[in-house]
N, CA, C and O atoms as a printed pandas DataFrame, in Angstrom:
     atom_number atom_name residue_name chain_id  residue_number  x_coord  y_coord  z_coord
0              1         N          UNK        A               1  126.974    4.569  -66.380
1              2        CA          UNK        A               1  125.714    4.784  -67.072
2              3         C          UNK        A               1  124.607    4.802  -66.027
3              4         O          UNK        A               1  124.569    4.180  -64.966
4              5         N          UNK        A               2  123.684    5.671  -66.563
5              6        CA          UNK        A               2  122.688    5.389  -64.903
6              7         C          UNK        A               2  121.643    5.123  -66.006
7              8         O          UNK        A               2  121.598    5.375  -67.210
8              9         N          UNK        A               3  120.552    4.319  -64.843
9             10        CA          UNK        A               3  119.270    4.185  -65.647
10            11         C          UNK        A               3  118.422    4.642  -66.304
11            12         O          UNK        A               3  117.518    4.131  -66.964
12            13         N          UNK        A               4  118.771    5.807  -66.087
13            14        CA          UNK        A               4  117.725    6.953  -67.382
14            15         C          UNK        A               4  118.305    6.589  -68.654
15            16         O          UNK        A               4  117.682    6.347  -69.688
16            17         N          UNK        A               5  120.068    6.565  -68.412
17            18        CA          UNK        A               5  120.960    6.652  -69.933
18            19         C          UNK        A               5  120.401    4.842  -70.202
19            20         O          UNK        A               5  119.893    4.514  -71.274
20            21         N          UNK        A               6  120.519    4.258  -69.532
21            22        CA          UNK        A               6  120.023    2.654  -69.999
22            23         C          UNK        A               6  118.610    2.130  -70.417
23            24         O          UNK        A               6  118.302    1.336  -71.306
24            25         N          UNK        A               7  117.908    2.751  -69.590
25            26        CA          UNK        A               7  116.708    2.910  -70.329
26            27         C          UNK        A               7  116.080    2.977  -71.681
27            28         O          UNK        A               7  115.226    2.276  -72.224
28            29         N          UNK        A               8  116.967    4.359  -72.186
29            30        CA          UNK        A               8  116.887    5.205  -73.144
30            31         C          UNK        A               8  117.556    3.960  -74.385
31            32         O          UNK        A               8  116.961    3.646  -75.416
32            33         N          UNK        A               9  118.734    3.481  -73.997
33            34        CA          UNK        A               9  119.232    2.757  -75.294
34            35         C          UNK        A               9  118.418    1.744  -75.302
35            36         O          UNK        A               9  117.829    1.672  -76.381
36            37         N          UNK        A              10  118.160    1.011  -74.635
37            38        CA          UNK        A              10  117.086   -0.318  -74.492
38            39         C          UNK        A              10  115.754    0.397  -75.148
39            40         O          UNK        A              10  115.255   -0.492  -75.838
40            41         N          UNK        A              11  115.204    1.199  -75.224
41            42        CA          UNK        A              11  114.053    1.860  -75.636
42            43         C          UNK        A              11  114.466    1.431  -77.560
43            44         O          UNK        A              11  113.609    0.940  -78.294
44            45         N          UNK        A              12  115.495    1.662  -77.900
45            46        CA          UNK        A              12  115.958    1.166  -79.657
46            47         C          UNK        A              12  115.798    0.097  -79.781
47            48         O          UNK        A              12  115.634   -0.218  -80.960
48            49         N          UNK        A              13  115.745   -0.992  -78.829
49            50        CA          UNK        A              13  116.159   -2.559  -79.513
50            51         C          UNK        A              13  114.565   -2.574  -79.320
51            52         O          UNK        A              13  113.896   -1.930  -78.512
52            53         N          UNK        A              14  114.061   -3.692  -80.504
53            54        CA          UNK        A              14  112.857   -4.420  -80.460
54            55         C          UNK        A              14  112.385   -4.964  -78.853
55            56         O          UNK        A              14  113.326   -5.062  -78.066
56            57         N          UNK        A              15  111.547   -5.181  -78.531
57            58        CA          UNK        A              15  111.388   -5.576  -77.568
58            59         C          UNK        A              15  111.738   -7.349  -76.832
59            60         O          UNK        A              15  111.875   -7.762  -75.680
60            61         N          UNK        A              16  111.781   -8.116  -78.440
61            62        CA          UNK        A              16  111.622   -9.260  -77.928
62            63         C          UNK        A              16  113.602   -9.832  -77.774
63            64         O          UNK        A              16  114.166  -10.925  -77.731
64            65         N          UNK        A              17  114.077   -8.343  -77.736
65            66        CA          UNK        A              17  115.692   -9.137  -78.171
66            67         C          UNK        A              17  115.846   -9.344  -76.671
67            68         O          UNK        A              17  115.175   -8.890  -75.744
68            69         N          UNK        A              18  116.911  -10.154  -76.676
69            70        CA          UNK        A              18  117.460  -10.975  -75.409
70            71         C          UNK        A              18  118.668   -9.904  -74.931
71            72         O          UNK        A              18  119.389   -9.278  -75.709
72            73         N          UNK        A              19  118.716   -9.841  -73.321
73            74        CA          UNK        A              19  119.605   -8.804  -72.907
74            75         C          UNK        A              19  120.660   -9.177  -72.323
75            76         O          UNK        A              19  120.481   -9.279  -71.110
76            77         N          UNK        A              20  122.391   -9.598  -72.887
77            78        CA          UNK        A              20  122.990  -10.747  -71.680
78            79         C          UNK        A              20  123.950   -9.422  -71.346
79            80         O          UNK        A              20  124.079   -8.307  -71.853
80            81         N          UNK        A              21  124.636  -10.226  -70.075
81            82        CA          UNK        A              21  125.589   -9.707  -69.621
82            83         C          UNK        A              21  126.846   -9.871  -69.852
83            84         O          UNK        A              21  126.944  -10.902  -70.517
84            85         N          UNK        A              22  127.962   -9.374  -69.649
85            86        CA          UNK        A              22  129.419  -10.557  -69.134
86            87         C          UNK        A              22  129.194  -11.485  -68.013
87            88         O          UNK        A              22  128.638  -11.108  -66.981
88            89         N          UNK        A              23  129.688  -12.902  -68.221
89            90        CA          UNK        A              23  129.321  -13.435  -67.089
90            91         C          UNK        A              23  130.752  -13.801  -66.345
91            92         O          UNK        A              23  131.713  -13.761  -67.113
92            93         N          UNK        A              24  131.094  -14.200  -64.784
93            94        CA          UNK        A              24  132.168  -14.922  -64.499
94            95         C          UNK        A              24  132.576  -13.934  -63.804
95            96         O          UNK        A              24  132.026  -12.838  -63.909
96            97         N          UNK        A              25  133.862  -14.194  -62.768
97            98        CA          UNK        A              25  134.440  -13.435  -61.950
98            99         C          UNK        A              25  133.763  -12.448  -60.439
99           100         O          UNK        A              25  132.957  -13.033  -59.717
100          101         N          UNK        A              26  134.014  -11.553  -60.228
101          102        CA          UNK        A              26  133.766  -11.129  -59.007
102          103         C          UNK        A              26  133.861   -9.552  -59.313
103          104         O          UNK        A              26  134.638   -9.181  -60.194
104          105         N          UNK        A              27  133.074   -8.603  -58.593
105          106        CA          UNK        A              27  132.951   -7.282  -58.358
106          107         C          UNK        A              27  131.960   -7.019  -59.114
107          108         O          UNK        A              27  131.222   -7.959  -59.410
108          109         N          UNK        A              28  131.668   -5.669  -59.638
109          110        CA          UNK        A              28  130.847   -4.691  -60.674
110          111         C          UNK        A              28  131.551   -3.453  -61.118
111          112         O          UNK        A              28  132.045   -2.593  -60.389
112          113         N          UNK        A              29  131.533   -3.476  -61.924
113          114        CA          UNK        A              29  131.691   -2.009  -62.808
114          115         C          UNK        A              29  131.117   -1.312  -63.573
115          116         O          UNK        A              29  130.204   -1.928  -64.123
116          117         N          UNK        A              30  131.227   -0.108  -63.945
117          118        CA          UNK        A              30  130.028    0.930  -64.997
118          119         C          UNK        A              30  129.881    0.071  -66.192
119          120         O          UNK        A              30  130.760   -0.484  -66.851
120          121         N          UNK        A              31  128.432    0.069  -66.363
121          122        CA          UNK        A              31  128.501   -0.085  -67.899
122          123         C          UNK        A              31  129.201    0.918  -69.033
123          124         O          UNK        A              31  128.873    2.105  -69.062
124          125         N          UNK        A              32  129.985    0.487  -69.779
125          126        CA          UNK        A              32  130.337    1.560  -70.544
126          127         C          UNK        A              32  130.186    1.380  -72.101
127          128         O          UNK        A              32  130.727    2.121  -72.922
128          129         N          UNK        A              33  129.227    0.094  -72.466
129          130        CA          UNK        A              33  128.725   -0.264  -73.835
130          131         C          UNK        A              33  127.972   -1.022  -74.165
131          132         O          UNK        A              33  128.142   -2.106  -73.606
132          133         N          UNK        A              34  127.131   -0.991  -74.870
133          134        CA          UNK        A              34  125.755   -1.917  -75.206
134          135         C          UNK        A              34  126.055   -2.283  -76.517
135          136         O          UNK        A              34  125.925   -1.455  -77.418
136          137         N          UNK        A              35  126.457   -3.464  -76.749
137          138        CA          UNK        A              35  126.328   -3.928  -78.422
138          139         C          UNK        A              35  125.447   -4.856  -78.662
139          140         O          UNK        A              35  124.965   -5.668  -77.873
140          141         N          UNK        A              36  125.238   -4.704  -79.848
141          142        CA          UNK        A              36  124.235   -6.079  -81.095
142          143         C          UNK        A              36  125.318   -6.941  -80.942
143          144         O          UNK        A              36  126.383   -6.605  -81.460
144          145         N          UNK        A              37  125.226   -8.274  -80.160
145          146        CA          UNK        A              37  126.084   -9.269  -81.038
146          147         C          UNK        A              37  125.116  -10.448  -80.952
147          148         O          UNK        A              37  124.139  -10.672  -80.238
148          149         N          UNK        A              38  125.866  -11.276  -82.149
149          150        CA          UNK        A              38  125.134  -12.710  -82.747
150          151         C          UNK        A              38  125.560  -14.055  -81.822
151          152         O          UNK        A              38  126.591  -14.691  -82.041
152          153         N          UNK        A              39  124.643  -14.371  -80.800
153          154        CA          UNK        A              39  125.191  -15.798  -79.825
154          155         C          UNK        A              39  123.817  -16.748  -79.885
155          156         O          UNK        A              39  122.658  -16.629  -80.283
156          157         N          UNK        A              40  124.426  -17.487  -79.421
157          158        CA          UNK        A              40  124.072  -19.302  -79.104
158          159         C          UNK        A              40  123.930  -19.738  -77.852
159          160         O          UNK        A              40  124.960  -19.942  -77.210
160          161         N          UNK        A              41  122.933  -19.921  -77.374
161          162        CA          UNK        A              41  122.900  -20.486  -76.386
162          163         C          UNK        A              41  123.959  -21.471  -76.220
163          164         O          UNK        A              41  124.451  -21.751  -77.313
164          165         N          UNK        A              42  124.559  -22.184  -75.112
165          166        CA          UNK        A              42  125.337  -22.926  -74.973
166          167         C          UNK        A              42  124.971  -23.866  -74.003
167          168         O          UNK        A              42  125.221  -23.691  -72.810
168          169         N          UNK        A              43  124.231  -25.129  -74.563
169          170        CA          UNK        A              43  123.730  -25.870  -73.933
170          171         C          UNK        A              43  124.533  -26.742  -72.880
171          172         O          UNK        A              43  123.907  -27.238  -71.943
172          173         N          UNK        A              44  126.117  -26.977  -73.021
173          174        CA          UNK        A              44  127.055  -27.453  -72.426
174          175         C          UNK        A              44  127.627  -26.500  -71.221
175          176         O          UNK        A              44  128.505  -26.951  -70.485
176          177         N          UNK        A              45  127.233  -25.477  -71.075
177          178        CA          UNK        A              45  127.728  -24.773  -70.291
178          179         C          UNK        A              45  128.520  -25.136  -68.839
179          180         O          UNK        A              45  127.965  -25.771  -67.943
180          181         N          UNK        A              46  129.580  -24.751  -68.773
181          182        CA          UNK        A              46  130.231  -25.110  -67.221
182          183         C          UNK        A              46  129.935  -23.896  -66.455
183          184         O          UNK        A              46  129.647  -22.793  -66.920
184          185         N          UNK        A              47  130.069  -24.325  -64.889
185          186        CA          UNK        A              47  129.344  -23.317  -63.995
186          187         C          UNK        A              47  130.331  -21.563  -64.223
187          188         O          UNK        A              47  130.036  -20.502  -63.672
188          189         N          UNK        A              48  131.459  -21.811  -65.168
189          190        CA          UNK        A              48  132.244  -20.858  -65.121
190          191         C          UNK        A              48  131.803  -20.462  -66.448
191          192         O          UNK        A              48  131.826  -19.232  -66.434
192          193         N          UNK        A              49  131.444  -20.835  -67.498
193          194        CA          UNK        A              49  130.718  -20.528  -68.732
194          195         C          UNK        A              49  129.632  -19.482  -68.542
195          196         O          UNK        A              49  128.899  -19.517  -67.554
196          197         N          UNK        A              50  129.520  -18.513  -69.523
197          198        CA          UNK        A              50  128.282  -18.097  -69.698
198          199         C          UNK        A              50  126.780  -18.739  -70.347
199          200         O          UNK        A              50  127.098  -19.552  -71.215
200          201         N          UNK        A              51  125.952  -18.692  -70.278
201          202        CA          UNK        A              51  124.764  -19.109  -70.650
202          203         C          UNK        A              51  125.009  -19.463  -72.410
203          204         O          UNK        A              51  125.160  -20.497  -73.061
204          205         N          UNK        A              52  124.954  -18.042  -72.718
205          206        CA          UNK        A              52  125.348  -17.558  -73.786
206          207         C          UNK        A              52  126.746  -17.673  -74.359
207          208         O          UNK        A              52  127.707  -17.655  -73.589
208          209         N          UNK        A              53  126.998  -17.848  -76.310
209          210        CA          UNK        A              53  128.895  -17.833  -76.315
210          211         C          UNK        A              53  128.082  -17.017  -77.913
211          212         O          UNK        A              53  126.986  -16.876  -78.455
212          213         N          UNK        A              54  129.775  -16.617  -78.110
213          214        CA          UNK        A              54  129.345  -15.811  -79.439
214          215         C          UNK        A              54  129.470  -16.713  -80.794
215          216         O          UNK        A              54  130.327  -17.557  -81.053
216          217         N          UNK        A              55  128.512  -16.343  -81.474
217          218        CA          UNK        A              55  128.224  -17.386  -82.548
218          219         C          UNK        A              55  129.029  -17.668  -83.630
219          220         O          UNK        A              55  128.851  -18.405  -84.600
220          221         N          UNK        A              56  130.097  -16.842  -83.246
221          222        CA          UNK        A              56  131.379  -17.064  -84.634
222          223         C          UNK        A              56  131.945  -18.333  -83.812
223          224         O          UNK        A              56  132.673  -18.890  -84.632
224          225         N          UNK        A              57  131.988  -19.143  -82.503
225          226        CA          UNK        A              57  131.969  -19.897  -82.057
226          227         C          UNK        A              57  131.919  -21.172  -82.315
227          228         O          UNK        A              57  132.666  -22.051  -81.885
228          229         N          UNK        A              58  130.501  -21.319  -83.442
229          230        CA          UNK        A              58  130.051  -22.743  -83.615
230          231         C          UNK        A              58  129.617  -22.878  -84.933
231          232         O          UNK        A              58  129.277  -21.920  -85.627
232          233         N          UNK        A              59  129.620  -24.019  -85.290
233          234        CA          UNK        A              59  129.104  -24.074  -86.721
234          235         C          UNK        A              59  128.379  -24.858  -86.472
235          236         O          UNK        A              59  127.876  -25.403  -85.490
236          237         N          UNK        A              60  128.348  -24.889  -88.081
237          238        CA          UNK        A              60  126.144  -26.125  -87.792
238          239         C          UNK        A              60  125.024  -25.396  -87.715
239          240         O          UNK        A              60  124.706  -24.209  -87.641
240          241         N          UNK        A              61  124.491  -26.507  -87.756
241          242        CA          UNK        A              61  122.838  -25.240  -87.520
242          243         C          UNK        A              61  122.853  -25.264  -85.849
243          244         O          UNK        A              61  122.723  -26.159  -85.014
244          245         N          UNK        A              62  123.055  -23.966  -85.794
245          246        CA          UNK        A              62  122.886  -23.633  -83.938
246          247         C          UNK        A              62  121.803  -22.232  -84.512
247          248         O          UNK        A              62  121.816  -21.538  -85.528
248          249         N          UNK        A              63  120.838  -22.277  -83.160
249          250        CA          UNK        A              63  119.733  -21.124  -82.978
250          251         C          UNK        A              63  120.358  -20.048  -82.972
251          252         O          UNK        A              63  121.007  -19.964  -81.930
252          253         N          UNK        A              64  120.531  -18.858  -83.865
253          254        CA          UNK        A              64  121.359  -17.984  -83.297
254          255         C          UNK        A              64  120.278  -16.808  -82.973
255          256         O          UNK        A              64  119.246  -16.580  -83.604
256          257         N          UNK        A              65  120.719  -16.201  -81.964
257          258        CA          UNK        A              65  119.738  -14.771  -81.229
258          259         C          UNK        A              65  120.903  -13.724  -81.334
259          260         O          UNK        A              65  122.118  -13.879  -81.221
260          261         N          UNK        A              66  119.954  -12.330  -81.652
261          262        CA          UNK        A              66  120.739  -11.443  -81.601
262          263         C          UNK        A              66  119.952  -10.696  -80.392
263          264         O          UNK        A              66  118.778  -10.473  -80.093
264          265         N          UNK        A              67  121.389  -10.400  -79.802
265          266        CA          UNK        A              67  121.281   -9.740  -78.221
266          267         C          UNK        A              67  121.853   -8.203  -78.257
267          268         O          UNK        A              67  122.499   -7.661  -79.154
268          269         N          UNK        A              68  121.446   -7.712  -77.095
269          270        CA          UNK        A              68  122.258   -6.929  -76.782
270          271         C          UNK        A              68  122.856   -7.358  -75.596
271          272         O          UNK        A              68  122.345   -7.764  -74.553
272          273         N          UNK        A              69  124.144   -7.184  -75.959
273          274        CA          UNK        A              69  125.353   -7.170  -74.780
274          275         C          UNK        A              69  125.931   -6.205  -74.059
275          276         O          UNK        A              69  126.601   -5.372  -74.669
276          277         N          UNK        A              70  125.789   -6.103  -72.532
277          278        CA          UNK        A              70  126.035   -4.830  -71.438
278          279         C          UNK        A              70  127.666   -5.291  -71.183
279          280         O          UNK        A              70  128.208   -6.330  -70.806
280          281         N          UNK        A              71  128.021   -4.279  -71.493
281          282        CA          UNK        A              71  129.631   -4.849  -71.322
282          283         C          UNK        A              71  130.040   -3.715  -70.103
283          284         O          UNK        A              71  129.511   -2.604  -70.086
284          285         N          UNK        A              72  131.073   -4.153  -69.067
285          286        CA          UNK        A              72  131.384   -3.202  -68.352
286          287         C          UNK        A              72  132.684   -2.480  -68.196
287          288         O          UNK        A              72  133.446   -3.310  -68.690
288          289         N          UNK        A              73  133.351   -1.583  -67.869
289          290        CA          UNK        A              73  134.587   -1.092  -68.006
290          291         C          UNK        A              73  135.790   -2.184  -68.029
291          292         O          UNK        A              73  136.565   -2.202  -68.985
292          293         N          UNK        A              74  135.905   -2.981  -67.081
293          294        CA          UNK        A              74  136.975   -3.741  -67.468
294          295         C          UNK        A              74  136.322   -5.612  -67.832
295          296         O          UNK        A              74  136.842   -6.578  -67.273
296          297         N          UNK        A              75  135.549   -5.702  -68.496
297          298        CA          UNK        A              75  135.375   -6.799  -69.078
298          299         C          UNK        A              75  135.952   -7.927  -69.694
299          300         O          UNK        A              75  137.090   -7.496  -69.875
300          301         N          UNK        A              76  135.952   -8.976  -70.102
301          302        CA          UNK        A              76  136.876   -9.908  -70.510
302          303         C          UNK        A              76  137.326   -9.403  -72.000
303          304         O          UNK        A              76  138.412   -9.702  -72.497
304          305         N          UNK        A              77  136.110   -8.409  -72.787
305          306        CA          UNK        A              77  136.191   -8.401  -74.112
306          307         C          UNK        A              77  136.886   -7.504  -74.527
307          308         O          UNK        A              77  137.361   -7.505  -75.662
308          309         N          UNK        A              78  137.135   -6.192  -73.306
309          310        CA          UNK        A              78  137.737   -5.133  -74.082
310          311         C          UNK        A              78  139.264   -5.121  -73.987
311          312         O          UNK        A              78  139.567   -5.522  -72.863
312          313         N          UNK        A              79  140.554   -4.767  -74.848
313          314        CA          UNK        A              79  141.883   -5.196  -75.409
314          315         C          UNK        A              79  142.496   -4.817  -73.384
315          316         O          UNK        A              79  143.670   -4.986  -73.052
């Protein structure tokens, strides 16, 4: 994806939404998807944790933010 194409989708979301990444591991790869998903900060976080976890995660009253998530070709999330 280059920054014109990233730009352009970020130009749809409201301005005040939160933008995370995948976090963990080593290298970079293309972005190849931007989703809406529903997360929680994760106040417990280990240095191998992301900031962020997805909110089907936790129950209770937790803050939930809807983000957009930059996912990259070989990510933890995709099969």
């Amino acid at each position: 994806m280059t920054a014109e194409e990233l730009i352009e989708r970020l130009k749809t979301l409201p301005p005040e939404t939160p933008v995370l990444v995948e976090g963990y591991e080593t290298g970079f790869d293309d972005i190849v998807e931007i989703r809406q998903r529903q997360a929680v900060r994760y106040r417990q976080a280990q240095e191998w944790d992301g900031e962020y976890q997805s909110a089907d995660k936790f129950s209770g009253e937790q803050k939930i933010v809807s983000a957009a998530v930059i996912y990259g070709r070989r990510g933890a999330f995709r099969p």
